[in-house]
C-alpha positions in Angstrom: 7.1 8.7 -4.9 7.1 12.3 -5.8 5.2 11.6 -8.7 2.5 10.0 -6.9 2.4 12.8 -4.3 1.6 15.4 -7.0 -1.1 13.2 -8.8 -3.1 13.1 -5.2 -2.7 17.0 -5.2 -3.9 16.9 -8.2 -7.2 15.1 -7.4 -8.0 17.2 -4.5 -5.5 15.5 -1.7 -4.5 17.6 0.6 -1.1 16.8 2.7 -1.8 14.4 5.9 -1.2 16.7 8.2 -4.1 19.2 7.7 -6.0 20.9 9.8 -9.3 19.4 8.2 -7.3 15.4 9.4 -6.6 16.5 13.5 -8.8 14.1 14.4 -7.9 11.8 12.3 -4.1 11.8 13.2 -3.0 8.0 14.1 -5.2 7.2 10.7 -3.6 9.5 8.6 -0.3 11.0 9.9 1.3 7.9 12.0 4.7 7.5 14.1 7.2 5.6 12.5 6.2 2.3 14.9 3.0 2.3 12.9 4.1 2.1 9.6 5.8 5.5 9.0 4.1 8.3 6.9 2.0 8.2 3.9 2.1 9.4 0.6 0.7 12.9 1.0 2.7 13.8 4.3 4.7 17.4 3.4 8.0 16.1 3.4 9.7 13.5 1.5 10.4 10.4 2.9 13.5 7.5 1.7 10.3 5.5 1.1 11.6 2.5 3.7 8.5 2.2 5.8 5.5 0.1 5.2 3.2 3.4 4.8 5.5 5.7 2.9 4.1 3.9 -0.7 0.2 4.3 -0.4 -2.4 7.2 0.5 -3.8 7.6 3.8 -7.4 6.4 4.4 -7.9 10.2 4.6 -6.0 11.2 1.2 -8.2 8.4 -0.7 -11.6 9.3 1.5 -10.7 12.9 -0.8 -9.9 10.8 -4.0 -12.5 9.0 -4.0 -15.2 11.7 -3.5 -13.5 13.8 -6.4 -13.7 10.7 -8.8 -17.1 10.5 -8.3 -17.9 13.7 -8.0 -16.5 13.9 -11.4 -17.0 10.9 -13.4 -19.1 12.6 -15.7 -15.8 14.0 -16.7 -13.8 11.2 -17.2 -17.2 9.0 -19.1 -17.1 12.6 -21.7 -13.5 12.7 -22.3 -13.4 8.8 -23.0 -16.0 9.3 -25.3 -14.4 11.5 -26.9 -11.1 9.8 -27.3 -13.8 6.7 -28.2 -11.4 5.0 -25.1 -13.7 2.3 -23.1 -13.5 2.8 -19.7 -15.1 0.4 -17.2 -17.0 1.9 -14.1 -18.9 1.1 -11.7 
């Protein structure tokens, strides 16, 4: 889960707990009676609870805006590697 984690740091996820997600707290940082935290909270989890294997609503609101945002990126780079890569 670790792994995981990092990846969504490195597409511009920030932890579930931000500032920038207090009023978005039962959608991104819930109790354990809802499902436990996600992915992106700060602290490791035993990864037991419904929620502790997926992003927040919030982590992939950021993922998805940074994908694309930069999907010229990724279309250059597979043409480059001549890798196909099927978009919408």
């Amino acid at each position: 889960m670790t792994f995981f984690h990092e990846i969504g740091h490195s597409m511009n996820a920030d932890h579930d707990d931000a500032a920038e997600f207090k009023n978005r707290k039962k959608e991104c940082n819930p109790s354990d009676e809802e499902g436990g935290s996600y992915l992106m909270f700060p602290t490791g989890t035993e990864g037991l609870l419904p929620n502790n294997r997926a992003y927040s609503h919030c982590s992939l609101d950021t993922i998805s805006y940074v994908l694309k945002e930069k999907k010229f990126i990724f279309i250059f780079i597979s043409q480059l590697l001549d890798i196909q890569l099927i978009y919408s």
